[in-house]
C-alpha positions as CSV (number, residue, x, y, z in Angstrom):
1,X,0.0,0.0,0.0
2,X,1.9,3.3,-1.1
3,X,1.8,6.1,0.7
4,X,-0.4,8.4,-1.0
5,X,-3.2,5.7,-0.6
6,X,-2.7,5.3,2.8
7,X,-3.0,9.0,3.1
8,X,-6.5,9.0,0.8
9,X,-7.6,6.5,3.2
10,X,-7.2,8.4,6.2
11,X,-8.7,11.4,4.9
12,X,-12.2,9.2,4.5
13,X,-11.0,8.1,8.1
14,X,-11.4,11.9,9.3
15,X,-14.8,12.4,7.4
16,X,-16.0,9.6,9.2
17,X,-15.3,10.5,12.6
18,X,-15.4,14.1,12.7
19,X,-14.5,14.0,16.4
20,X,-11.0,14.1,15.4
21,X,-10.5,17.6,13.9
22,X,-7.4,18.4,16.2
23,X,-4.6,17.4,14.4
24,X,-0.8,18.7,15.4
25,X,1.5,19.8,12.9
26,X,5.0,17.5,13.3
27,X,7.4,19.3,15.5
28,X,10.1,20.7,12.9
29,X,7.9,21.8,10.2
30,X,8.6,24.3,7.9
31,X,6.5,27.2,8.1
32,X,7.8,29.8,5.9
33,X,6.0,29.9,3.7
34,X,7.7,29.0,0.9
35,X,7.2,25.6,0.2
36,X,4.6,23.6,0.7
37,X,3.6,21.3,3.4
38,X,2.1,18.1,2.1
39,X,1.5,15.6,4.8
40,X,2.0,11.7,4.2
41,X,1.8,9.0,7.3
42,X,4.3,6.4,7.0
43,X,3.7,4.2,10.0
44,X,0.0,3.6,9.2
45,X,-2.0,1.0,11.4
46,X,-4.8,-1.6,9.2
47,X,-6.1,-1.5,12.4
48,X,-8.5,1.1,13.3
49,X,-9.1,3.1,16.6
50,X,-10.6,1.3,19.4
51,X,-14.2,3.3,20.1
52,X,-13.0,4.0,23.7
53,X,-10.2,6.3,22.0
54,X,-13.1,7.8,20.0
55,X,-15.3,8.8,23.0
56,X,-12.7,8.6,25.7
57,X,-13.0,11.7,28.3
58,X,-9.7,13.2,26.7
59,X,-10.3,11.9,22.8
60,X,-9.9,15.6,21.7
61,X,-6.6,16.7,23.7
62,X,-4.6,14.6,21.1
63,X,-3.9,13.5,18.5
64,X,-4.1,9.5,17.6
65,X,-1.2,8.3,16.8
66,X,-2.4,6.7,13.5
67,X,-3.1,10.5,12.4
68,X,0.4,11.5,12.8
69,X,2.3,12.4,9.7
70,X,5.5,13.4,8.5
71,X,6.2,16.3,6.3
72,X,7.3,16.0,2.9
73,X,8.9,19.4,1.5
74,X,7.7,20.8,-2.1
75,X,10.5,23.5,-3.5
76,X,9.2,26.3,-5.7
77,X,9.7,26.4,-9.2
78,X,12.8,28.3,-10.5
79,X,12.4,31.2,-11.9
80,X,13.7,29.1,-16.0
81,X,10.7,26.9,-14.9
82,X,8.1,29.6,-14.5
83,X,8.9,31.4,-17.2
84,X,8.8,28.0,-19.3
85,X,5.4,27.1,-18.2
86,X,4.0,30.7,-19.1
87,X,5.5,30.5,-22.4
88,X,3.9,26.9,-23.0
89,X,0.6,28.0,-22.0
90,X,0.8,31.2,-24.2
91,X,1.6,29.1,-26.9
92,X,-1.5,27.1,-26.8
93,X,-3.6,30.2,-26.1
94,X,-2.1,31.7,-29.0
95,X,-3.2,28.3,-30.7
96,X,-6.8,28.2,-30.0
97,X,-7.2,32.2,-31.2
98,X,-5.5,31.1,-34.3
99,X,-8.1,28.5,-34.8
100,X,-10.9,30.0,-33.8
101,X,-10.4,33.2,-35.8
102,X,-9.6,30.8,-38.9
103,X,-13.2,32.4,-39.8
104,X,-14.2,35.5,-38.1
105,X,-16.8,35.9,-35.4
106,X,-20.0,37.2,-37.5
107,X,-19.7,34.4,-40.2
108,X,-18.8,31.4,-39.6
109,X,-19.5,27.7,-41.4
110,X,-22.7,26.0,-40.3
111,X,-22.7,22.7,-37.8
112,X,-25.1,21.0,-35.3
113,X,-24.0,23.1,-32.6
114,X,-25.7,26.5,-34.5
115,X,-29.3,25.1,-34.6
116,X,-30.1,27.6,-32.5
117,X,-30.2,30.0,-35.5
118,X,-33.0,28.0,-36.6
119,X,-34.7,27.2,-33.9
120,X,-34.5,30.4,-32.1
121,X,-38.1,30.8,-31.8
122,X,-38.7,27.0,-30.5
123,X,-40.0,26.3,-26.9
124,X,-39.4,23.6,-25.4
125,X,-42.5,22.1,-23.1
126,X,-42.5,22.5,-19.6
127,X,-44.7,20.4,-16.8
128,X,-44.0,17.4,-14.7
129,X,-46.5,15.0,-12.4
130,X,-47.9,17.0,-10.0
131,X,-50.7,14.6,-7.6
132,X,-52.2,11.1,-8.0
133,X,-55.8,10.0,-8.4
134,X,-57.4,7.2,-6.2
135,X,-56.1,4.6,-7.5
136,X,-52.3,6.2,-7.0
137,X,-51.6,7.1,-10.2
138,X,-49.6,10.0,-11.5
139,X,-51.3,12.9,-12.9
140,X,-49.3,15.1,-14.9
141,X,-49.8,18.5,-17.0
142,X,-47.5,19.5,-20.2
143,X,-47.5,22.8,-21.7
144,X,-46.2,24.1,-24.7
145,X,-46.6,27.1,-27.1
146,X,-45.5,26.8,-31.0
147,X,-43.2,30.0,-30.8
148,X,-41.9,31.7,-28.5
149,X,-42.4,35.1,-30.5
150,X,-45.2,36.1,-32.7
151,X,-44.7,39.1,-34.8
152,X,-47.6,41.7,-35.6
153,X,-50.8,40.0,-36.2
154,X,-49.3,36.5,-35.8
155,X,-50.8,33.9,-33.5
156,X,-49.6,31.6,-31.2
157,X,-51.0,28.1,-30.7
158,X,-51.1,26.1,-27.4
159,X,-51.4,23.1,-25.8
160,X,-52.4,21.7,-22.4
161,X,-51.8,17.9,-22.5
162,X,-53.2,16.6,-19.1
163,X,-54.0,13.4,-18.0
164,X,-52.8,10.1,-16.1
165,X,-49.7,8.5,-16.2
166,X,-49.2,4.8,-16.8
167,X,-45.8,2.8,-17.6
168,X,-44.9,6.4,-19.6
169,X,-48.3,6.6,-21.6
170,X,-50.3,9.6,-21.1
171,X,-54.1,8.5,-20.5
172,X,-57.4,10.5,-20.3
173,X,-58.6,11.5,-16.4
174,X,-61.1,13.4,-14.4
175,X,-60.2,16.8,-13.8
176,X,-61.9,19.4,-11.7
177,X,-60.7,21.9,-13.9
178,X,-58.2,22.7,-16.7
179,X,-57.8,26.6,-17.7
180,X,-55.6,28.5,-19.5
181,X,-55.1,32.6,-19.5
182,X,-52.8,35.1,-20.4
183,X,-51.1,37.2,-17.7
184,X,-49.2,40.9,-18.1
185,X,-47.3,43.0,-16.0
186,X,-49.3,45.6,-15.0
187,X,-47.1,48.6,-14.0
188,X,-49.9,49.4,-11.1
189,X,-50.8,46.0,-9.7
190,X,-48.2,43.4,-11.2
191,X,-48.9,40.5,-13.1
192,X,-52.5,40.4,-13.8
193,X,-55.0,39.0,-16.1
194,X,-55.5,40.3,-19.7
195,X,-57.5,37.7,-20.8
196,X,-59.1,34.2,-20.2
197,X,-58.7,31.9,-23.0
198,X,-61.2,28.8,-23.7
199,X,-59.5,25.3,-24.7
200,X,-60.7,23.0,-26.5
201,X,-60.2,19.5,-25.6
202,X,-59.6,16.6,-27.8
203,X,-58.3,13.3,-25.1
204,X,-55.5,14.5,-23.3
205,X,-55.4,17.5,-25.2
206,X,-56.3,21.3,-24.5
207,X,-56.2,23.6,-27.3
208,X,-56.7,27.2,-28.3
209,X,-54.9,30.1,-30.3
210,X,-54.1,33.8,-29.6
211,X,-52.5,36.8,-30.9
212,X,-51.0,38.9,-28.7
213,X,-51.3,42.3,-30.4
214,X,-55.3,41.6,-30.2
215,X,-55.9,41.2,-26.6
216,X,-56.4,44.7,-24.8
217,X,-54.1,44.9,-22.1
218,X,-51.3,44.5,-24.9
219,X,-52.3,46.0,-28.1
220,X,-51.0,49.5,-27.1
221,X,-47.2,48.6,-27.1
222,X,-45.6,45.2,-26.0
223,X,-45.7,44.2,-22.8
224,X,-44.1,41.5,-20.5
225,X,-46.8,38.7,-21.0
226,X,-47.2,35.0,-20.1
227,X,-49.6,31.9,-21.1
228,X,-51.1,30.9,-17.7
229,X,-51.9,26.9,-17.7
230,X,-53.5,26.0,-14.1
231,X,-55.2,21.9,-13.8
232,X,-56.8,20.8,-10.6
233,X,-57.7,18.2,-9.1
234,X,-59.1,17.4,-5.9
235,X,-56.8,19.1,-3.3
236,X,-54.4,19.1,-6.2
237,X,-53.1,21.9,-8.5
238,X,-50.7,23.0,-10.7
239,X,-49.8,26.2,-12.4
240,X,-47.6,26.6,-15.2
241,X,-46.3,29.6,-16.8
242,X,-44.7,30.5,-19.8
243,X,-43.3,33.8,-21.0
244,X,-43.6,35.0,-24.6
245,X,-42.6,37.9,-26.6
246,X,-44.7,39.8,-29.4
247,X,-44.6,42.8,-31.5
248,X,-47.8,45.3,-32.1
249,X,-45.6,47.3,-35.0
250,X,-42.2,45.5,-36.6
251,X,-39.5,47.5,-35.6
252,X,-37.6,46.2,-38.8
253,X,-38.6,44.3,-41.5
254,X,-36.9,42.8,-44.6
255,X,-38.2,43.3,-47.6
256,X,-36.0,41.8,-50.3
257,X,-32.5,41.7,-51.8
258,X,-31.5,45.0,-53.3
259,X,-28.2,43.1,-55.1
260,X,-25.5,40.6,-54.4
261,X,-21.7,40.4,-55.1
262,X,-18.5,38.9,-54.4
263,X,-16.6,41.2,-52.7
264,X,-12.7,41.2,-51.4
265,X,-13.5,36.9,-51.8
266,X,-16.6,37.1,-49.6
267,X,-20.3,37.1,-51.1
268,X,-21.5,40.6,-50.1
269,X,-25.7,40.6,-49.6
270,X,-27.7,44.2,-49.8
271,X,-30.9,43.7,-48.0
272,X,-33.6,46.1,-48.4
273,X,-34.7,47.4,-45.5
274,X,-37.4,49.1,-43.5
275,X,-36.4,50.5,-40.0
276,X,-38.7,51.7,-37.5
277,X,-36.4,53.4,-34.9
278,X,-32.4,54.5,-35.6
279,X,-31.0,52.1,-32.6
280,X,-28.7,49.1,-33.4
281,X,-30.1,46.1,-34.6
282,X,-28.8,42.2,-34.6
283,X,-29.0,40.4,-37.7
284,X,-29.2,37.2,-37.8
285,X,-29.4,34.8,-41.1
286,X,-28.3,31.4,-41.9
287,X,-26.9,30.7,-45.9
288,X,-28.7,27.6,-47.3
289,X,-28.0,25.9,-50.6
290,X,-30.7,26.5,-53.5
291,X,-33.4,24.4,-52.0
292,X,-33.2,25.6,-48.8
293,X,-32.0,22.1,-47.2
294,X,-28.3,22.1,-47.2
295,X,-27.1,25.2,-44.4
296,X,-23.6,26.0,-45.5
297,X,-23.1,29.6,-43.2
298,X,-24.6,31.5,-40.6
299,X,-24.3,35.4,-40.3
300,X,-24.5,37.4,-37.1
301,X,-23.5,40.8,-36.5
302,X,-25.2,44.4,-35.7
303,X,-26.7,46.8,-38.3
304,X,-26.7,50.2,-37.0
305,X,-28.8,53.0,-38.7
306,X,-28.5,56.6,-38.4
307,X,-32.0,57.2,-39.2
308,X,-35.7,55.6,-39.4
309,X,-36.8,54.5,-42.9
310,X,-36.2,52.5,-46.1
311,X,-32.4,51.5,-46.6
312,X,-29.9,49.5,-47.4
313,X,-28.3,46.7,-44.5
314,X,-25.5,44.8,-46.0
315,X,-24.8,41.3,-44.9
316,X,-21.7,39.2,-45.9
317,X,-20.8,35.3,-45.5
318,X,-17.3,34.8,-45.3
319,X,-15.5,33.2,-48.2
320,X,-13.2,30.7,-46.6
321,X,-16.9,28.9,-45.6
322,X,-18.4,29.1,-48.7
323,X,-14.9,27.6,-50.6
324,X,-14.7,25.1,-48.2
325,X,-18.2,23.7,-48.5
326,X,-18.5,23.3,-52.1
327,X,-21.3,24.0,-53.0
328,X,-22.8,26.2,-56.2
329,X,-25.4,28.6,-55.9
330,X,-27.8,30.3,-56.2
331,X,-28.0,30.4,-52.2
332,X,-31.1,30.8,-50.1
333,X,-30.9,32.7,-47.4
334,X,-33.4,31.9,-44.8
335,X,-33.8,32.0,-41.1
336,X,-33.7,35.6,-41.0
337,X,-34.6,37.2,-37.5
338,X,-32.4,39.7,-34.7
339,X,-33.4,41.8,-32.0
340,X,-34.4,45.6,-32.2
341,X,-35.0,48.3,-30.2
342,X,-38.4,50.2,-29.2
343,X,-38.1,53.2,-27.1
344,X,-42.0,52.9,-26.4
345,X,-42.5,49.3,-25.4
346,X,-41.8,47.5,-22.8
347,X,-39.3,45.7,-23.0
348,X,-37.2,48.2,-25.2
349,X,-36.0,45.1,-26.8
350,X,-38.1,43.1,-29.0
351,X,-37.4,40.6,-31.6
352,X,-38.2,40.3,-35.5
353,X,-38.1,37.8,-38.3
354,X,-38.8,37.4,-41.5
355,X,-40.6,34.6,-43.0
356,X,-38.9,32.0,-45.3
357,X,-41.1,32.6,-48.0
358,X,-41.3,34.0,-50.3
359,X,-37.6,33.3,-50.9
360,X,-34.8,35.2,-50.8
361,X,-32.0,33.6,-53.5
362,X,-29.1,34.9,-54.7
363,X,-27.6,35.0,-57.9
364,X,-25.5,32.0,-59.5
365,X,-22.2,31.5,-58.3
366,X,-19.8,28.9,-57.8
367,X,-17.4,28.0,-55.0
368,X,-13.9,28.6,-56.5
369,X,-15.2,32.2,-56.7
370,X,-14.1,32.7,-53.1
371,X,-11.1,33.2,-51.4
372,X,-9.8,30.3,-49.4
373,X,-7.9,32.8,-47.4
374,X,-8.1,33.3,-43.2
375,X,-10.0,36.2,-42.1
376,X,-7.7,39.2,-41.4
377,X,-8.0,42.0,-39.2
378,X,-6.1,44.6,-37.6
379,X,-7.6,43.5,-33.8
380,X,-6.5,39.7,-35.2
381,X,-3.2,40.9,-36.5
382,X,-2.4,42.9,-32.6
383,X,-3.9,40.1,-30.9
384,X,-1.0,37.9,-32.2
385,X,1.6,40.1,-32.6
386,X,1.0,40.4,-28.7
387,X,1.0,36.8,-27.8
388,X,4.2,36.3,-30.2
389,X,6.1,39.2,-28.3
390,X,5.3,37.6,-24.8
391,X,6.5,34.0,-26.1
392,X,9.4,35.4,-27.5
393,X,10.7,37.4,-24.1
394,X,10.0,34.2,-22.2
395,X,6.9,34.8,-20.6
396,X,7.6,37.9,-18.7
């Protein structure tokens, strides 16, 4: 048994009787801070403390024997050995940077980690069992909206799946009641109602639809709002609540493509515009192949008007991704949505989108069209020239 077992062994020893928390450091040891002290018994026992040591009238005046340790001295690095280990981990910073900005950071190629960019306005469903009937089954409640966001006009759909539980199978039950509502913040009172909604059942399912920008309390600007789910049964309830987002104007809208280019090796994308207010707004758009199935690139990066009105916001997809992927145009660019920014609602913040159809293609191009090149930039040029001067004076 090496030491440093022995050693891991007595540390479960002190967990497990906690009585033992007074434990002398050897006479001798070095306190000076300039090593360290690492503790390692040598003269274990297999045998372990009789109980009248444990609860003895003077257990906690000293230390067991079989918790003594010696010391074992740790000498600092040298100053050659510092400095080399800073200059190793610099060198695999300065790695990762170069990789990372292979492509720079508002286009980059397409890969399962981005489906965000398509599924930004997904929900996933929230519930869980919450009582059992008479027979001790589980009841349970699921709710889930279509969107997350529904823009001017557009509604959202629902549904309340309630019911019992059995081997993972959602069955039909009595309820006492199942209702759904929609909830605002009211800036007098605090979340309050703005409407009841009426479901529609069908089995284990409650339906209905809504749009936002129709119901009173919110039609006169966006408000913070929820979809209220409450089932009860019995002594039972449950209440689940679900935030969404809406918009009673757009605060930016896309209304086609204006032109499209290659440009310094890049495609360059001229979207026509229409902006509601003059604050910066995120773009968001992901580069699809002709028929819309194939993402080869996503864009993400801030337009920032000076002033409300029809214009011009110009997009570009990095051509290092589009060489590398191989594939020919025309390219469809879809999944086009970003955040704005109303100085009237409430939040200031509220998102937009543009529908997938009708389309929005480019013109015909093909792949050895683009550079191949790494992006470049002044920042990325610095960045390394910085990391590169502290690897070359050692680390200091």
């Amino acid at each position: 048994m090496n030491r440093r077992w022995k050693a891991g062994l007595m540390v479960v020893a002190l967990g497990a009787v906690g009585a033992w928390m007074h434990v002398r450091t050897p006479t001798g040891a070095k306190s000076d801070g300039t090593a360290a002290a690492i503790q390692v018994k040598t003269n274990l026992s297999d045998e372990a403390p009789s109980l009248d040591r444990l609860h003895g009238e003077h257990a906690l005046e000293e230390t067991p024997e079989e918790l003594m340790v010696e010391t074992l001295e740790l000498d600092p690095p040298s100053p050659e050995q510092a400095n080399a280990y800073a200059v190793e981990q610099l060198q695999k910073s300065l790695r990762m940077y170069e990789e990372f900005t292979v492509y720079p950071p508002w286009s980059r190629p397409y890969a399962d980690n981005m489906r965000h960019y398509v599924e930004w306005n997904k929900l996933r469903p929230e519930g869980q069992p919450f009582a059992v009937d008479e027979e001790k089954r589980e009841l349970s409640i699921e709710v889930s909206l279509d969107r997350m966001y529904a823009a001017p006009g557009e509604a959202i759909d629902a549904l309340v799946k309630v019911g019992r539980l059995e081997d993972g199978v959602l069955l039909p039950a009595a309820f006492d009641r199942v209702t759904a509502r929609i909830e605002w913040n009211d800036p007098e009172n605090g979340y309050s109602l703005a409407q009841p909604l009426t479901l529609e059942q069908q089995g284990t399912n409650f339906t209905v639809s809504f749009v936002p920008a129709q119901i009173e309390a919110l039609a006169a600007r966006p408000r913070e709002a929820m979809f209220t789910a409450e089932v009860k049964k019995g002594v039972f309830f449950k209440v689940i609540r679900i935030p969404f987002q809406y918009a009673v104007e757009p605060v930016f809208q896309v209304l086609g493509i204006a032109g499209d280019r290659v440009e310094n090796g890049s495609l360059v994308v001229d979207l026509e515009v229409a902006v509601a207010h003059a604050t910066p707004t995120l773009i968001q758009a992901v580069l699809y192949d002709e028929s819309g199935q194939t993402p080869i690139a996503v864009y993400d990066d801030y337009f920032r008007p000076t002033e409300p009105g029809q214009q011009i916001a110009t997009i570009t997809f990095f051509g290092k991704v589009l060489r590398e992927k191989n594939v020919t145009g025309p390219y469809s660019i879809r999944a086009l949505h970003g955040v704005g920014k109303n100085p009237d609602a409430e939040p200031q913040e509220s998102y937009w989108k543009r529908d997938d159809t009708p389309r929005l293609l480019t013109k015909l191009y093909f792949p050895t069209q683009f550079s191949d090149a790494d992006w470049s930039s002044p920042e990325k040029d610095e960045k390394i020239r910085q990391y590169t001067a502290l690897i070359e004076a050692g680390g200091l």
